[in-house]
VMD Tcl script that draws the C-alpha trace (Angstrom):
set ca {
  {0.00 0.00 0.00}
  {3.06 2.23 0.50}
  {4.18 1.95 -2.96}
  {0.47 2.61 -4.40}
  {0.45 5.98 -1.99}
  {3.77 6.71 -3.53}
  {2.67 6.46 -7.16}
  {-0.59 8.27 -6.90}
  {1.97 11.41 -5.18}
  {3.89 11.23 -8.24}
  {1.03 11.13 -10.40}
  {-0.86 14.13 -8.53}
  {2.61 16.20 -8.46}
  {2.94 15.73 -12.35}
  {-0.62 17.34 -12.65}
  {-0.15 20.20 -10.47}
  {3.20 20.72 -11.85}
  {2.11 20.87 -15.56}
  {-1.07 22.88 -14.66}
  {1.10 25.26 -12.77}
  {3.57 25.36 -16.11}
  {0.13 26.08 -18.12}
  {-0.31 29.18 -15.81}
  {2.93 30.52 -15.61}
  {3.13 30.32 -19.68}
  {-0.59 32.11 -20.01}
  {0.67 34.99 -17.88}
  {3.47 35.11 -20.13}
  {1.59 35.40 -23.14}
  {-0.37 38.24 -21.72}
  {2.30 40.36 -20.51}
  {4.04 40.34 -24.16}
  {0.83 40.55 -25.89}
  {0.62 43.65 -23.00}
  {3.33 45.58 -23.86}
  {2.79 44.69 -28.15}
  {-0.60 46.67 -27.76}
  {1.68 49.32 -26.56}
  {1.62 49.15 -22.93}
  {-1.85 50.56 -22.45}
  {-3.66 49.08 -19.31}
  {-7.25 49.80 -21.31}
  {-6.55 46.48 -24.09}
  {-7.76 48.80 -26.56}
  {-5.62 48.58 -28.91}
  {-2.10 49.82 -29.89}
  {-0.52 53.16 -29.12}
  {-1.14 54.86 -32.20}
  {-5.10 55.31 -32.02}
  {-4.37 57.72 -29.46}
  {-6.50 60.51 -30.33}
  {-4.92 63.98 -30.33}
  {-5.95 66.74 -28.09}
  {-5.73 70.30 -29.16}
  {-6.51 73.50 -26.81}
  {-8.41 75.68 -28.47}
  {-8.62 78.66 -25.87}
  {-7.13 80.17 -23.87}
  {-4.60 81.22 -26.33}
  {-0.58 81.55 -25.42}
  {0.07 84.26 -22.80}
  {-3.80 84.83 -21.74}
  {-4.88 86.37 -18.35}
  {-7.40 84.30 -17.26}
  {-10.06 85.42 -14.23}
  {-11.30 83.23 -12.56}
  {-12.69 80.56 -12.32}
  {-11.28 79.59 -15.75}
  {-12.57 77.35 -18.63}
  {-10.56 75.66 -21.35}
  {-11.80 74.73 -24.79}
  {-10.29 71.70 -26.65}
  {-10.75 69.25 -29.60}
  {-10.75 65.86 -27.81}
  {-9.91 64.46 -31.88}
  {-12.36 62.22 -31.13}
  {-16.50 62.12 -29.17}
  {-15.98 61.85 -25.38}
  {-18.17 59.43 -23.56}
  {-18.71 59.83 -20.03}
  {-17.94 56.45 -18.10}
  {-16.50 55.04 -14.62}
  {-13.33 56.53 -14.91}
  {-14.22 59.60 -16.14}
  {-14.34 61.28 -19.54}
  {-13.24 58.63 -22.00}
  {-12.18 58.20 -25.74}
  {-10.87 55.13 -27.50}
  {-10.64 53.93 -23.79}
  {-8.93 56.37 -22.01}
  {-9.83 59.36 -20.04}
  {-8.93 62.93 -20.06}
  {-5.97 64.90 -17.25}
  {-5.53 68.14 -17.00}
  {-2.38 69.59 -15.85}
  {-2.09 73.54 -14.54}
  {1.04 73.74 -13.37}
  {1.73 70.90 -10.53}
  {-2.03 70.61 -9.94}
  {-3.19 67.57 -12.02}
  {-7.03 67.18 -12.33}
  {-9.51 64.41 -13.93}
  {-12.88 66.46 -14.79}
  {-16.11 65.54 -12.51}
  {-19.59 64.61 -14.82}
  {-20.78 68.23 -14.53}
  {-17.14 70.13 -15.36}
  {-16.99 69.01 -19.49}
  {-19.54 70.43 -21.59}
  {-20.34 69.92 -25.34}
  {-19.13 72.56 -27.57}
  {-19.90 71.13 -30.94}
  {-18.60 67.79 -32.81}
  {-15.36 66.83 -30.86}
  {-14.85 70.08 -28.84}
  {-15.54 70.80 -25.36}
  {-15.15 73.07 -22.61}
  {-13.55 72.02 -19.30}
  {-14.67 74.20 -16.13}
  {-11.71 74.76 -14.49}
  {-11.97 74.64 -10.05}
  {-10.24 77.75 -8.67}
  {-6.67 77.60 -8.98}
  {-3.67 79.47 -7.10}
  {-3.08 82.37 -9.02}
  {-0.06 83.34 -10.77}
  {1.77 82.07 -13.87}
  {1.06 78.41 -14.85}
  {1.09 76.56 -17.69}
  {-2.14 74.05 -19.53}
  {-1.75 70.76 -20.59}
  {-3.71 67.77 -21.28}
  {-3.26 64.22 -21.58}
  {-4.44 61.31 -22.08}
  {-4.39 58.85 -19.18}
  {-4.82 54.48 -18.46}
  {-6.96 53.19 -16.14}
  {-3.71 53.21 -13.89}
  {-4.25 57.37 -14.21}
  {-0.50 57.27 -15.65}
  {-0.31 59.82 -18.81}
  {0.56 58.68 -22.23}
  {2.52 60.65 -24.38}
  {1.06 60.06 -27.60}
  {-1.85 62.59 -28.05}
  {-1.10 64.90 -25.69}
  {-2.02 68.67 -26.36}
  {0.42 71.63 -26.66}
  {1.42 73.48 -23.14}
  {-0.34 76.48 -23.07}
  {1.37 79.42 -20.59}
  {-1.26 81.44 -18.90}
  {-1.45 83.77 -15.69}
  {-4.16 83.00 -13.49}
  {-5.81 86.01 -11.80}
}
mol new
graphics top color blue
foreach p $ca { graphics top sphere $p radius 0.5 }
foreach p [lrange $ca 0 end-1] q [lrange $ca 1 end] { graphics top cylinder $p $q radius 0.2 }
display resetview
């Protein structure tokens, strides 16, 4: 009976060894098929459909009272979801200065087609700069399809 105990280890071991192999190779396939979709945490799709942002106003050098608004061209419809305003997967940040910000439900409105106006929350005044980008659902920015930096004083 010692020997059958034996063999039936041996046997169990090989199955929970190869079904632990079958796991360790599936999470390799999904971290390189990860970072060939270009390292986006949304899985949709590579990189390069980033759309491009583009602020529209306030223009370079603008004193801006307060509180502010800026208008942009998403380059694509935002949809508001979970994590915020989203296109092709990915929500909008907002950078002025140091202070990042992701827009509430009520702060983006419709301008017309793919541009819309982001109500700004009061903001230390002074010289700053605008930027938006794109962000993951890990709130990390990607590069691609980020908008120009904007300088403005805040009054």
């Amino acid at each position: 009976m010692a020997q059958g105990g034996s063999g039936e280890r041996l046997i169990a071991d090989r199955v929970f060894g190869v079904i632990g192999g079958v796991m360790v190779l599936l999470g390799l396939v999904f971290l390189v098929r990860s970072f060939m979709e270009g390292g986006s945490d949304t899985g949709s799709g590579p990189a390069s459909a980033v759309p491009q942002i583009r602020i529209v106003s306030p223009a370079v050098g603008a004193a801006l009272a307060q509180p502010a608004s800026v208008e942009f061209d998403a380059g694509a419809p935002l949809v508001l979801g979970p994590t915020g305003w989203t296109a092709a997967g990915r929500h909008l940040h907002l950078f002025a200065g140091g202070t990042e910000m992701m827009a509430s439900a009520n702060e983006i409105t419709a301008v017309q087609g793919t541009r819309y106006r982001w109500a700004l929350p009061r903001l230390p005044p002074g010289s700053t700069t605008l930027r938006m980008t794109w962000s993951g659902a890990n709130h990390q920015s990607i590069p691609q399809g980020a908008s120009q930096t904007i300088p403005v004083t805040l009054r």
